[in-house]
C-alpha positions as CSV (number, residue, x, y, z in Angstrom):
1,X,-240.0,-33.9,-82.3
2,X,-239.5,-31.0,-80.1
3,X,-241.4,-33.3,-76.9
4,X,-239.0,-36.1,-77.8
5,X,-236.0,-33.7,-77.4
6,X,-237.3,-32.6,-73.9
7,X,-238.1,-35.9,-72.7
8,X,-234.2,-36.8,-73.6
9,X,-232.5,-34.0,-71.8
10,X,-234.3,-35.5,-68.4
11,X,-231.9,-37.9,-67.1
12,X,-233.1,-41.0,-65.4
13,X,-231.6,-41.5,-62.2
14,X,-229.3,-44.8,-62.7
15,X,-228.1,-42.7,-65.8
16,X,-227.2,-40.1,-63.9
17,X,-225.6,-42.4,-61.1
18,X,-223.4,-44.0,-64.5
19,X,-222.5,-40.5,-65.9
20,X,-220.9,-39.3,-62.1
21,X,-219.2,-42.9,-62.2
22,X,-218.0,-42.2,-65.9
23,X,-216.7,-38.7,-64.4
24,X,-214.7,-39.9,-61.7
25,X,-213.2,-42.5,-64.2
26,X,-211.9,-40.0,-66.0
27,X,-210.7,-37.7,-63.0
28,X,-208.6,-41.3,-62.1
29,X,-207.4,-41.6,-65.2
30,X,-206.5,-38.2,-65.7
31,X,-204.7,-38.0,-61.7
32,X,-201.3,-39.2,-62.5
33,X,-200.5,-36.3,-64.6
34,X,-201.7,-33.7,-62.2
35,X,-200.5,-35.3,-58.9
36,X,-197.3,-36.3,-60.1
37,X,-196.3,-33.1,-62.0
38,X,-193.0,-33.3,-64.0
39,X,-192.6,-36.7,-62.3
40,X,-195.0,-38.2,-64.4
41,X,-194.3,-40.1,-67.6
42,X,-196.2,-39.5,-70.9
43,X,-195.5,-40.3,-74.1
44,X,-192.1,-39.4,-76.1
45,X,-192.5,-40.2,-79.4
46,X,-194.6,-37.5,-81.5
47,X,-194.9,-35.7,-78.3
48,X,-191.7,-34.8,-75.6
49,X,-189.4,-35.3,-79.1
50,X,-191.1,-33.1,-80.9
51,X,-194.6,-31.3,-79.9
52,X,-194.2,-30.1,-76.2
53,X,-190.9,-28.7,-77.2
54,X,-191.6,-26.5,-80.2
55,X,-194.2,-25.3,-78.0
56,X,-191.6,-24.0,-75.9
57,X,-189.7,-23.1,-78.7
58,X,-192.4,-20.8,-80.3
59,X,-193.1,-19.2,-77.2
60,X,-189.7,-17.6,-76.8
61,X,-189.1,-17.0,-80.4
62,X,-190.7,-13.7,-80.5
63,X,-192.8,-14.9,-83.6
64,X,-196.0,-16.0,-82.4
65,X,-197.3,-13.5,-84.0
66,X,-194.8,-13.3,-86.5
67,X,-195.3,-12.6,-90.6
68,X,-195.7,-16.0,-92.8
69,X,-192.0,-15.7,-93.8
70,X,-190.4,-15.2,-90.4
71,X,-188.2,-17.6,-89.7
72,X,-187.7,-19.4,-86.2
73,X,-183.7,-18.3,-85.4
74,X,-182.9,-21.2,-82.5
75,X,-183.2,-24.3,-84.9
76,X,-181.7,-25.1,-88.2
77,X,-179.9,-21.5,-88.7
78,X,-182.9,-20.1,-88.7
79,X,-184.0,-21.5,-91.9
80,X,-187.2,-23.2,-90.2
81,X,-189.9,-21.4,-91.5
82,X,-192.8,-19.7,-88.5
83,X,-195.2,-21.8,-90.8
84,X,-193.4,-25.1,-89.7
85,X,-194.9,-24.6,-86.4
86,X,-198.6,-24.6,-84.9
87,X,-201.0,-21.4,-85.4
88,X,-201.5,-18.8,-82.9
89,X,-205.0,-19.4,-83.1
90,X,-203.9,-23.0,-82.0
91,X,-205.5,-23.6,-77.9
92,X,-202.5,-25.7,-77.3
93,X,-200.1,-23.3,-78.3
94,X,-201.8,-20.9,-75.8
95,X,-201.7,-23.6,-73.1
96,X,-198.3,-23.9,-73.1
97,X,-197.9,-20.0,-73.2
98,X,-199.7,-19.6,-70.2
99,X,-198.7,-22.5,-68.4
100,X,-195.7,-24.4,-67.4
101,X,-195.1,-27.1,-69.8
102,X,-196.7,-30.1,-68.0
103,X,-199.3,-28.1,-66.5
104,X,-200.4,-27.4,-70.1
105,X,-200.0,-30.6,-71.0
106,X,-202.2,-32.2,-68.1
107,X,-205.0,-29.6,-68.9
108,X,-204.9,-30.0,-72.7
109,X,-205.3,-33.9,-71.7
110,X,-208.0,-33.4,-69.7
111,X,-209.8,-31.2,-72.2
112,X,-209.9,-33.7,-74.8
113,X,-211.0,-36.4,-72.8
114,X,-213.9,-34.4,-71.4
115,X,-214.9,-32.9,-74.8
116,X,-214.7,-37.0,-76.2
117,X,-216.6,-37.8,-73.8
118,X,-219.5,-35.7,-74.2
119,X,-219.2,-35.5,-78.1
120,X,-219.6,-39.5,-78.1
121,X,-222.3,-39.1,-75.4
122,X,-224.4,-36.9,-76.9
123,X,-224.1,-38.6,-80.0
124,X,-225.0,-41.9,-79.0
125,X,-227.8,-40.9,-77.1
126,X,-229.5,-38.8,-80.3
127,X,-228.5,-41.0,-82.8
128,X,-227.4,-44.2,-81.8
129,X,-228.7,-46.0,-78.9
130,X,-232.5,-43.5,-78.1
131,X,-233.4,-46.4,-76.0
132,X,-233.5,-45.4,-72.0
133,X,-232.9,-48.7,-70.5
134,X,-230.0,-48.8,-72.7
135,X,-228.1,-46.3,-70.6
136,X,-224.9,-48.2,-69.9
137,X,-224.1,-48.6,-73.5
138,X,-224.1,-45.0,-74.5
139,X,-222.3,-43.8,-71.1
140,X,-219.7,-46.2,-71.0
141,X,-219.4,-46.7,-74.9
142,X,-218.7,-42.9,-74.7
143,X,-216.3,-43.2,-72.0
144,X,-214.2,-45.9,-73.4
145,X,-213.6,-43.7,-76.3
146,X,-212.5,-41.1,-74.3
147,X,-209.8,-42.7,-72.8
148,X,-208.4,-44.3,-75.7
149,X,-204.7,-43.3,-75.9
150,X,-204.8,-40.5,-78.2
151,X,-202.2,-38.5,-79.6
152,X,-201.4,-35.8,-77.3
153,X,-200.9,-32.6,-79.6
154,X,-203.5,-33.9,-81.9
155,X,-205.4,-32.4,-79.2
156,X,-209.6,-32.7,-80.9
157,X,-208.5,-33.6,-84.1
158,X,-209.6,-37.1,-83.8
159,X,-211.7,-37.3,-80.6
160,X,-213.3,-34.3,-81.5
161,X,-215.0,-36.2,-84.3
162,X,-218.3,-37.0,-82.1
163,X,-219.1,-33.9,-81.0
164,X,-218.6,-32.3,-84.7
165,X,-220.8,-35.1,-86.3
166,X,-223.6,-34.9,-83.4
167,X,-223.4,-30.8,-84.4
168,X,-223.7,-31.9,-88.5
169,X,-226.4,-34.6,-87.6
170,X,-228.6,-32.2,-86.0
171,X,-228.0,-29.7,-88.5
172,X,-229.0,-31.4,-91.5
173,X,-231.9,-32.9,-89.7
174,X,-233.1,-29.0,-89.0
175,X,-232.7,-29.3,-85.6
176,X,-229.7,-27.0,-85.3
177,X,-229.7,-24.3,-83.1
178,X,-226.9,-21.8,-81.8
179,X,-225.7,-24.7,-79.8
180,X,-224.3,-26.4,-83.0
181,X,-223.0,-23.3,-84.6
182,X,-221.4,-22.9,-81.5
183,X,-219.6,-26.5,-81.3
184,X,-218.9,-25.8,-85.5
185,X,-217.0,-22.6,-84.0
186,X,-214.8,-23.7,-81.2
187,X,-213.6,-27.5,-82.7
188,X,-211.1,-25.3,-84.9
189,X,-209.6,-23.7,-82.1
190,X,-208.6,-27.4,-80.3
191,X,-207.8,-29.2,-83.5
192,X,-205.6,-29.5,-86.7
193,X,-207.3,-29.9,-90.2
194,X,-204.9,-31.3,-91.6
195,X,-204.4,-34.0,-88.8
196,X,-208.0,-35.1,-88.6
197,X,-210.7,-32.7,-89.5
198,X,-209.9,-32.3,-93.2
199,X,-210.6,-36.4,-93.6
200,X,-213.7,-35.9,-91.6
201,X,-215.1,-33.0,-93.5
202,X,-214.6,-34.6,-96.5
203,X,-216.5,-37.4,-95.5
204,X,-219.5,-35.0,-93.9
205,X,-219.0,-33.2,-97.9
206,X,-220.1,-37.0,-99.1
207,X,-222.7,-37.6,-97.3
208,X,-224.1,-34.4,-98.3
209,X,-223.3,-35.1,-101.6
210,X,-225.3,-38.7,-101.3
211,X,-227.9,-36.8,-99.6
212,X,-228.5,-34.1,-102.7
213,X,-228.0,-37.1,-105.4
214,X,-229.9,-40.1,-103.7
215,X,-232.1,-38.3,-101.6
216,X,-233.1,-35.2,-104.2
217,X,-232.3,-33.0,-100.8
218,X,-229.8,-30.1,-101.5
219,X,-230.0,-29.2,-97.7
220,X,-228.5,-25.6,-97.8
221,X,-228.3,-25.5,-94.2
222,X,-226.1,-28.8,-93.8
223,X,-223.8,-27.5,-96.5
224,X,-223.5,-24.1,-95.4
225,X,-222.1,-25.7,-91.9
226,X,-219.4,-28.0,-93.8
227,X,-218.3,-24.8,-95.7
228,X,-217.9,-23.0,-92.7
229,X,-216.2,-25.0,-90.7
230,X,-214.1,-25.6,-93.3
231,X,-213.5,-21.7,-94.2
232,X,-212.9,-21.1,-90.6
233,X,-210.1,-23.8,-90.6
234,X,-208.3,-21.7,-93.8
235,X,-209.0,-18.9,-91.7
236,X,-207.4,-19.9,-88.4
237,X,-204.7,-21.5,-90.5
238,X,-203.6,-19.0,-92.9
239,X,-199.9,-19.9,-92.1
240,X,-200.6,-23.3,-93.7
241,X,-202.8,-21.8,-96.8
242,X,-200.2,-19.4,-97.2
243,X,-197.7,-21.6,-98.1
244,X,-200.0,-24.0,-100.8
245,X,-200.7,-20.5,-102.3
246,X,-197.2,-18.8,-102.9
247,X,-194.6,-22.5,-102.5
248,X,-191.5,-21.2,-101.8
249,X,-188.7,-23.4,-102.6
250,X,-189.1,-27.4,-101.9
251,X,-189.3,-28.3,-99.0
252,X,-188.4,-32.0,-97.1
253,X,-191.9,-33.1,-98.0
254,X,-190.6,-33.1,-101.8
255,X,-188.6,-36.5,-101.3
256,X,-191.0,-38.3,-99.2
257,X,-190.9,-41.4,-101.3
258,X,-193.1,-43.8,-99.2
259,X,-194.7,-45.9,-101.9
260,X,-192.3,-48.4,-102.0
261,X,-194.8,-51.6,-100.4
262,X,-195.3,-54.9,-102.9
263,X,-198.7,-56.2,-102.9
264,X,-198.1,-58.9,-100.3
265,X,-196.3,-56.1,-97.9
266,X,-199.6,-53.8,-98.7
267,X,-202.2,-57.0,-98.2
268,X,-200.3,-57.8,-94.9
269,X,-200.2,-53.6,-94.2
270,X,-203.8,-53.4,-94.2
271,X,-205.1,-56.6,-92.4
272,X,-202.0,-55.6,-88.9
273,X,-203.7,-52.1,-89.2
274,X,-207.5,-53.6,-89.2
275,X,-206.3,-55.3,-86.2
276,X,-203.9,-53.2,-84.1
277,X,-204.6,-49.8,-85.9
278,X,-201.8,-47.0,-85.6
279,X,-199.4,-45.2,-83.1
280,X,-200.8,-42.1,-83.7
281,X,-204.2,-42.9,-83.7
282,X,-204.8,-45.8,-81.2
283,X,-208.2,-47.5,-80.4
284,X,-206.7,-50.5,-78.7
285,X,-209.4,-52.6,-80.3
286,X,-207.8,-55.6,-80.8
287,X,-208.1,-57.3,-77.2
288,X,-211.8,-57.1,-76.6
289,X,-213.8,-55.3,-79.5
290,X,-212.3,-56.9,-82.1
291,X,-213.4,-60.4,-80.9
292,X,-216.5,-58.9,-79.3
293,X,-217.6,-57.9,-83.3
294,X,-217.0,-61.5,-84.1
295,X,-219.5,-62.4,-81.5
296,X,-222.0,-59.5,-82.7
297,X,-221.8,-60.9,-86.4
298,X,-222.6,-64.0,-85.5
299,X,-225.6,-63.0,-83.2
300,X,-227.1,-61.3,-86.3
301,X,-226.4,-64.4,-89.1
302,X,-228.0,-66.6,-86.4
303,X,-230.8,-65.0,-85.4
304,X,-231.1,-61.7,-87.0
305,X,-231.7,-60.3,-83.9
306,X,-231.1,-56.4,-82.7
307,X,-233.4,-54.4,-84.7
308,X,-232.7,-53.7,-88.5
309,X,-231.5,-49.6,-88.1
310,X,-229.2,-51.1,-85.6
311,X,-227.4,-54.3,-87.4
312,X,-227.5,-52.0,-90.4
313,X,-225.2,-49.6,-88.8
314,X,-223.3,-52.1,-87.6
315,X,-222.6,-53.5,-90.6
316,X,-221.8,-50.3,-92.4
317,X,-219.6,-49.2,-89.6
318,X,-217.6,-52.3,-89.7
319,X,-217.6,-51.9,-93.6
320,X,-216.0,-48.6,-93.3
321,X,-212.8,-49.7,-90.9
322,X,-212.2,-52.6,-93.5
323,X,-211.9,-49.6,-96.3
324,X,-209.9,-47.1,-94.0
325,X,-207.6,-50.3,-93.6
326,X,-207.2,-50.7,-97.2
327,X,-207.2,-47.3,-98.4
328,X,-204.3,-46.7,-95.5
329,X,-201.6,-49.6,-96.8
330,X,-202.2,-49.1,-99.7
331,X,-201.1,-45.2,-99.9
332,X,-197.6,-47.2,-99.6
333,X,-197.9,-49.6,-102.4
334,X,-195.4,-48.8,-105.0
335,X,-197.8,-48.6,-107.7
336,X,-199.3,-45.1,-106.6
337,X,-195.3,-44.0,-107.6
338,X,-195.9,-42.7,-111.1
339,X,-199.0,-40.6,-110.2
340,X,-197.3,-39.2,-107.3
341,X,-194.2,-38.4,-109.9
342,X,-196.5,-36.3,-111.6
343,X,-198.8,-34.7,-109.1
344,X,-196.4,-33.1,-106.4
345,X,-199.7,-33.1,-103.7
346,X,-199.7,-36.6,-103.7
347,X,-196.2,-36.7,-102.6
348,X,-196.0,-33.7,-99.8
349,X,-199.5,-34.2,-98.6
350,X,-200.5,-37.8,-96.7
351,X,-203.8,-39.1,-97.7
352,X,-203.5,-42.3,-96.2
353,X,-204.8,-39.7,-93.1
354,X,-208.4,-41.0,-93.8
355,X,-207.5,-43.7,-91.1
356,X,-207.2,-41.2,-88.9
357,X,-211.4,-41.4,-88.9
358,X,-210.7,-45.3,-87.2
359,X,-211.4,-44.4,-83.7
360,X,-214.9,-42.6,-84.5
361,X,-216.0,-45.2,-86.6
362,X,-214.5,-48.4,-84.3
363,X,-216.3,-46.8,-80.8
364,X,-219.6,-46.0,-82.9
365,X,-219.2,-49.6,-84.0
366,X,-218.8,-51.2,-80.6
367,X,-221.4,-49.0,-79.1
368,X,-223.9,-50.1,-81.9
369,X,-222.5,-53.8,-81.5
370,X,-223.4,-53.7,-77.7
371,X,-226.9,-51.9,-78.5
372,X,-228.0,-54.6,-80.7
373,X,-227.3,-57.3,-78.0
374,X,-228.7,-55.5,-75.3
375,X,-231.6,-55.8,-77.2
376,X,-231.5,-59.7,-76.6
377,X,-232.5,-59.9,-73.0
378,X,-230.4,-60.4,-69.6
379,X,-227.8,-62.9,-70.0
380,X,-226.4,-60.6,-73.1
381,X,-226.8,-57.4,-71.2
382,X,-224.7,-58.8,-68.6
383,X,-222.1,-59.7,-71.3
384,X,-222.1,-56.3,-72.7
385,X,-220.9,-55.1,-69.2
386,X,-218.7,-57.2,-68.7
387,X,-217.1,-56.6,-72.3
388,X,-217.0,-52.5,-71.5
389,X,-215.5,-53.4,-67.7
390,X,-212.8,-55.6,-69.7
391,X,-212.0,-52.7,-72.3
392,X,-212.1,-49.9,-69.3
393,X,-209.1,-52.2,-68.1
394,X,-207.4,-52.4,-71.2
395,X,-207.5,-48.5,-71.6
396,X,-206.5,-48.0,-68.2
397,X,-203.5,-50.2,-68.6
398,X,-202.3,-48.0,-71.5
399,X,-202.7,-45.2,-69.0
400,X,-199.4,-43.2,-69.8
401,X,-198.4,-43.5,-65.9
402,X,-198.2,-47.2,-67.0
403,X,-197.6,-48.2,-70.0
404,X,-194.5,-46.0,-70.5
405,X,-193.4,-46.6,-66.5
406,X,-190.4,-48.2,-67.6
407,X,-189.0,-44.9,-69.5
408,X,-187.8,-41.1,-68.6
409,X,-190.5,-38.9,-66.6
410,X,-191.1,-35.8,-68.2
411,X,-188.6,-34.2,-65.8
412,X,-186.2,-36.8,-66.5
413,X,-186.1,-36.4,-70.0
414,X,-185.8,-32.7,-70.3
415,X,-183.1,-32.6,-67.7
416,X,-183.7,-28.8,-67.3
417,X,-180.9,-28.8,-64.6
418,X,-178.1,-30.8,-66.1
419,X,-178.6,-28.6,-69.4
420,X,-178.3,-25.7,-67.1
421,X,-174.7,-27.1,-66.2
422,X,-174.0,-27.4,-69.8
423,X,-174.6,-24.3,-71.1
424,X,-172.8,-22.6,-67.6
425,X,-169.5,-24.6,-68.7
426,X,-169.3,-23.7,-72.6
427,X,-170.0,-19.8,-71.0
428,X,-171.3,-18.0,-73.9
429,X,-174.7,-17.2,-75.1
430,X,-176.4,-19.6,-76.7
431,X,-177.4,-17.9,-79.7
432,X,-173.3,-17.7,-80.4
433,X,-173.0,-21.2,-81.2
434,X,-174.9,-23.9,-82.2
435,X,-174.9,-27.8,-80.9
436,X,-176.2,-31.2,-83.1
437,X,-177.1,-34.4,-80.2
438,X,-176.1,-38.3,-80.8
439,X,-178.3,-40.4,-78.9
440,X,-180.8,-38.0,-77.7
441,X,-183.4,-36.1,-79.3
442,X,-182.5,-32.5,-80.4
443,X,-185.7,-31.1,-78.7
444,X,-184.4,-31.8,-75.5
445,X,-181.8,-29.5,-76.3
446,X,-184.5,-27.0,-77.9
447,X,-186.4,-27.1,-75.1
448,X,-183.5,-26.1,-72.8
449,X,-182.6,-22.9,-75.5
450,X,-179.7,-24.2,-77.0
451,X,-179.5,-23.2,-80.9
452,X,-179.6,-26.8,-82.8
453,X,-178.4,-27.8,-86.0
454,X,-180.5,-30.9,-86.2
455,X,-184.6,-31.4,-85.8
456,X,-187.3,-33.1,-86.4
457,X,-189.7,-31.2,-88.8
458,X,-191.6,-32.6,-91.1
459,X,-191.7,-28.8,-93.2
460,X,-188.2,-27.4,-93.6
461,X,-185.6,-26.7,-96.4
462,X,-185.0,-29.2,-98.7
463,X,-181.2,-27.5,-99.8
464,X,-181.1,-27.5,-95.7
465,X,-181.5,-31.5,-95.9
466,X,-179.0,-31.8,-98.6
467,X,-176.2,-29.6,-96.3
468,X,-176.7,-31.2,-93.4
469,X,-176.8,-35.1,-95.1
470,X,-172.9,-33.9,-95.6
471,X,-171.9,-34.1,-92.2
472,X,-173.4,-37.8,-91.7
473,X,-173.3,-38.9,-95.8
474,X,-170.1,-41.7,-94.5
475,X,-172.6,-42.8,-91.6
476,X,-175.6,-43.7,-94.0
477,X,-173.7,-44.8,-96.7
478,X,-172.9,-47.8,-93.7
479,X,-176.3,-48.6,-93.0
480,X,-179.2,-49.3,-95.3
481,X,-181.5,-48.6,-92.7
482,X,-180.8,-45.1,-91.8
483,X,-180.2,-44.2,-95.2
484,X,-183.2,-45.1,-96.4
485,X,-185.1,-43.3,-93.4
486,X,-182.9,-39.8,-94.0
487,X,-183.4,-40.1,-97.9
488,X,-187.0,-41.3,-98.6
489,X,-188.1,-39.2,-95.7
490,X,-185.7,-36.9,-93.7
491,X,-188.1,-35.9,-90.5
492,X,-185.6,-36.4,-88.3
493,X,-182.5,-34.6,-89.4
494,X,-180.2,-36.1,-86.7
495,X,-176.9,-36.8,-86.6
496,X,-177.8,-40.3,-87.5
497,X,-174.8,-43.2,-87.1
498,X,-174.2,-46.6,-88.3
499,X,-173.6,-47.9,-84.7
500,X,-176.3,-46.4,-83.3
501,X,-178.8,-46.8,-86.1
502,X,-182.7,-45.5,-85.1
503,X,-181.9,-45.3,-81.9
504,X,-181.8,-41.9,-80.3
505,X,-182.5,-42.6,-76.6
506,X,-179.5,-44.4,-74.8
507,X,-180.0,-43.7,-71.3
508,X,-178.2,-43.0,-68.2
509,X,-176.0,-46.3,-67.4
510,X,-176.0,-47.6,-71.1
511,X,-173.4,-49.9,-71.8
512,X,-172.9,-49.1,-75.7
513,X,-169.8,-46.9,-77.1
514,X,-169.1,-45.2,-80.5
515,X,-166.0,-46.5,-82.0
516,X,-166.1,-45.8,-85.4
517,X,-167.4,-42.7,-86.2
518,X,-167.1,-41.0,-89.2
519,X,-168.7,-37.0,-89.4
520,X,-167.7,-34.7,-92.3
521,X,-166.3,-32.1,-89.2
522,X,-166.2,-29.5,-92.3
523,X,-169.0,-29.6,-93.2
524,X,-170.5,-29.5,-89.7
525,X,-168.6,-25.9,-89.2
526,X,-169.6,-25.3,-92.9
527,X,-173.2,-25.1,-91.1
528,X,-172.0,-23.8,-87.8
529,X,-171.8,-26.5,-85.4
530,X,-169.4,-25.7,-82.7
531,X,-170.8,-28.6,-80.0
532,X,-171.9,-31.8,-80.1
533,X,-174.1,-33.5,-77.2
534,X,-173.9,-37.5,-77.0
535,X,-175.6,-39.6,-74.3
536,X,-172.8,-42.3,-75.3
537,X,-169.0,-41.9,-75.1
538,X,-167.5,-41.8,-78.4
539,X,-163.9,-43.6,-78.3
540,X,-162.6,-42.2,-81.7
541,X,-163.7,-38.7,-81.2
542,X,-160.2,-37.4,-81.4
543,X,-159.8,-39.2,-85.0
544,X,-163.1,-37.6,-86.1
545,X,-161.6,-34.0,-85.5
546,X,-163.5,-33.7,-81.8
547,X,-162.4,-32.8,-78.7
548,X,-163.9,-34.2,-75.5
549,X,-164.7,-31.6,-73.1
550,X,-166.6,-33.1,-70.0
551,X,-169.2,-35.4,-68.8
552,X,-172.4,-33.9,-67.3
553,X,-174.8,-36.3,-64.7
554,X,-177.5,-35.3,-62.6
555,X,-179.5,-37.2,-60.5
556,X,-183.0,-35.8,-62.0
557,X,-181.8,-36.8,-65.2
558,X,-182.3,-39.9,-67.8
559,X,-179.0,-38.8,-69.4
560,X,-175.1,-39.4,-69.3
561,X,-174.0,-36.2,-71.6
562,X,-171.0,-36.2,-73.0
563,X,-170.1,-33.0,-74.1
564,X,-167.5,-32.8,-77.5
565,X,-165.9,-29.7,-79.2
566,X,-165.3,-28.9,-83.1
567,X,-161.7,-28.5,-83.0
C-alpha cells in the first residue's frame, strides 16, 4: 500500500498540464470580484441582506468577544441576542474584521473554491477514479464542483465535504496520518455545523455504525475522528450549545410552522428539487448532468459496461440524491405537524438540512458517471469532455459578475455615501434614535450604523416579534401572503405592506407609490422608532401620522430614499 501511495503523489505530466489549466480557471472565475472591487455584483439574498452585514455589525459591536448573554445594542433595541450572530472562532467573521468588507468577501470566495477543489481532487483520485489515464475526470470533475455557486457565508460548510470525507476515508482505512488530523482540525474554523457539517457527520456516524454491525469492525480510530470533529464543533460553538443547554425564553424559531405541504405539493416538492436542487445549496445539475446520468444509466442496462465498483457507486450515489430529495419535501408535509407539536426540536431545528449533502453526492456522481464511460474507449472519452467543457460553461454563466449583472453592485446597494447624507441631515447620533426601511433591506441600514427596529434573524425574541407585528398587524391582515410569511415564520421582521408585498428592493427610478398605508404609528414609538427609510414615496404619509422630511439620491447608489418622521 504504502508504494501505491507514492506512486500516486507523482504527477504525470498531461495531469499536471490539466491541474495549472484547472488553476487558472479558477483565478478567471474568481477575477471579477477582485478587479472590480465594490463595483462588482454578488449575490443579495442570504448574503448583502443579511450575512456581509452582521459581519459588519458584530465587528463594531464591541461583543466579539462578548458573554453568551450580551446583547447586540444597534438592532432590535438591543434585544438580539450575541448568540444570534456567527462565532469568534468563525474565519469569516475574522475576514471581515481584518479586511474591508468586499475584500473579505473576494478572499473568503476564493478560499472555498480552492479548498473544494482540492478536497474533491484528492478524493477522486484515492477513491474514486485510481486510474492514471483517467486524469481529466478527476481534475475537471473536481473543478466543476468548485465553481458551483455556493452560498457565500456558508463558507466550507458544504464544499468542504470532500476534503472532510477524503480525511475520514483514509482514516478508517488506517492510513491516517497528521495530515488528516490536521484537515479534521481546521474544517471547523471555515464552516457552520449546523449549516452542513452536522448532516455530514451524521452520515460519517452511519457508516461507521454499518461498518461495526455489517462489517464486525468497531474501528476505534474512525470513531474517535467523528467524535472529535464533532466535539471540536461544540467547542468552537459554545454560543450555539449554550443556548440548547440553558433556553432562555422562545425565540422566533418557536412558530416556524412550515409543514403545511399536501401530498401532491410534497411529491411535486421533491421531484423540482431532484431536478433544480435549492438556492442555498446550488449544483446547477439540471442542464448537463442530469441528462448526462440518463445517458450513464443506459450505458450500464445496455451493456453493463464500466467496471462493477464503479456502476455500483454510481448507482448508490444516484440512490442517495433521490432520498435527500424526498426526505427534503417532505420535512414540509403537513403530516410531520403533530410530532413537531410535541417535540419543540423538530420545530426550531431544520432537518430537511440533509439536502444540504446534494452537491457532494451529485459531483461524486457525475465524476463516477464519467469514470465509467471513459472506461469504454475514445468516442466516449471525447463525450465526457465535451460534457465537463459544457458544465464549465454553465457554471461560468452563473458566475456572480453575470448572472446577477442586471442588479445593484455591492457598492451600489450599500450606498455608504448617500447614508452618510442621511444620517448628516437627521444630526444626532445614531444610537439616539432608531429607523425601520420600506422597500429596502434593513441591513443596508445596519451596515451603514443606523440603530434598526426591523431585521432579518432567524434567532431573536419571540415577545419582540409579537411588538413589532403591532405596528404592521393592518398591513398583513390585507394580504394573505405576507401574513402568512410574518406568522408561520417571521425571519424577516420588516415593515412588511400590502402594496408592496415580498418585495423589499424597489430601485432607483421605480415607478410604484404607497397610497394606502396603514402603520400602528404608536406602537412604532411604543418600540422607539423615530425614522422611517422608504425607497418609494408614500402618498398618504401625512394620514398615517408621518412627516416627509427629504429625498436623498446619489449617483453610486441603487436607491431613491425617502426619508419620513414619527410625528
Amino acid at each position: 500500500m504504502k508504494s501505491v501511495n507514492r506512486r500516486k503523489t507523482v504527477l504525470q505530466r498531461p495531469e499536471k498540464k490539466a491541474l495549472i489549466m484547472a488553476a487558472f480557471l479558477i483565478a478567471v472565475y474568481l477575477s471579477p470580484m477582485f478587479i472590480l472591487g465594490e463595483n462588482a455584483h454578488v449575490r443579495v439574498q442570504d448574503n448583502l441582506d443579511s450575512n456581509v452585514a452582521w459581519y459588519q455589525v458584530l465587528n463594531h459591536s464591541g461583543q466579539m468577544f462578548g458573554p453568551v448573554d450580551a446583547r447586540i445594542p444597534q438592532i432590535i433595541n438591543g434585544e438580539l441576542s450575541r448568540n444570534a450572530l456567527d462565532s469568534q472562532f468563525s474565519g469569516i467573521v475574522w475576514l471581515h474584521a481584518l479586511f474591508p468588507s468586499m475584500l473579505a468577501f473576494a478572499l473568503s470566495q476564493a478560499i472555498v473554491c480552492i479548498f473544494a477543489f482540492l478536497g474533491m481532487y484528492l478524493l477522486l483520485r484515492d477513491y474514486f477514479v485510481k486510474s492514471e489515464d483517467a486524469y481529466p475526470v478527476r481534475v475537471f470533475g473536481a473543478l466543476t464542483f468548485a465553481l458551483t455557486p455556493f452560498w457565500p457565508s456558508g463558507m466550507l460548510s458544504t464544499l468542504g465535504m470532500p476534503l472532510a470525507l477524503w480525511a475520514f476515508l483514509n482514516i478508517r482505512a488506517r492510513k491516517g496520518t497528521w495530515r488528516e488530523w490536521l484537515t479534521l482540525s481546521l474544517l471547523p474554523l471555515y464552516s457552520s455545523f449546523v449549516l452542513g457539517f452536522f448532516f455530514f457527520l451524521t452520515a460519517m456516524a452511519f457508516l461507521w455504525l454499518r461498518d461495526w454491525i455489517i462489517r464486525k469492525k468497531f474501528n476505534p480510530a474512525f470513531f474517535g475522528s467523528i467524535a472529535f470533529m464533532t466535539a471540536l464543533y461544540l467547542l468552537l460553538g459554545y454560543r450555539l450549545v449554550a443556548s440548547l443547554l440553558f433556553p432562555g425564553p422562545p425565540t422566533n424559531r418557536n412558530e416556524f410552522f412550515e409543514s403545511t405541504g399536501n401530498l401532491y405539493s410534497t411529491v411535486k416538492l421533491a421531484v423540482e428539487n431532484f431536478i433544480l436542487g435549492h438556492n442555498q445549496v446550488m449544483t446547477v445539475h439540471e442542464f448537463v448532468i442530469l441528462p448526462f446520468t440518463g445517458v450513464v444509466l443506459w450505458q450500464m442496462l445496455r451493456n453493463g459496461s464500466g467496471g462493477k465498483r464503479l456502476r455500483k457507486w454510481f448507482v448508490y450515489l444516484l440512490g442517495l440524491n433521490i432520498l435527500l430529495s424526498v426526505w427534503f419535501a417532505f420535512w414540509f408535509y403537513k403530516g410531520w405537524v403533530p410530532l413537531k407539536e410535541r417535540v419543540s426540536i423538530l420545530t426550531t431545528f431544520n432537518f430537511s438540512r440533509y439536502h444540504y449533502l446534494h452537491p457532494l453526492f451529485i459531483y461524486l456522481m457525475f465524476a463516477a458517471g464519467a469514470a465509467i464511460l471513459w472506461k469504454m474507449g475514445s468516442r466516449w472519452r471525447l463525450f465526457v469532455k465535451i460534457c465537463f467543457v459544457l458544465q464549465l460553461a454553465v457554471l461560468f454563466y452563473y458566475n456572480p459578475e453575470v448572472e446577477f449583472h442586471g442588479e445593484p453592485t455591492f457598492k451600489q446597494f450599500y450606498a455608504v455615501q448617500q447614508f452618510k447624507d442621511i444620517a448628516d441631515y437627521i444630526g444626532k447620533p445614531k444610537s439616539s434614535y432608531r429607523v425601520a426601511s420600506i422597500g429596502l433591506h434593513p441591513a443596508i441600514a445596519q451596515y451603514n450604523g443606523f440603530y434598526t427596529l426591523d431585521t432579518y434573524n432567524n434567532f431573536y425574541p419571540l415577545s419582540y416579534k409579537h411588538a413589532f407585528r403591532k405596528i404592521i398587524a393592518k398591513e398583513l391582515n390585507k394580504n394573505r401572503g405576507i401574513k402568512s410569511y410574518f406568522d408561520s415564520w417571521g425571519g424577516r421582521c420588516y415593515l412588511f405592506t400590502a402594496e408592496l408585498g415580498k418585495n423589499y428592493e424597489f430601485w432607483k427610478g421605480s415607478p410604484v407609490k404607497i397610497h394606502h398605508l396603514q402603520l400602528d404609528m404608536s406602537a412604532f414609538k411604543k418600540l422607539g422608532g423615530k425614522y422611517i427609510l422608504s425607497s418609494v414615496p408614500i402618498m398618504n404619509a401625512g394620514q398615517d401620522g408621518l412627516r416627509f422630511l427629504k429625498s436623498f439620491n446619489n449617483s453610486a447608489s441603487a436607491w431613491t430614499i425617502y426619508l419620513y418622521e414619527a410625528k
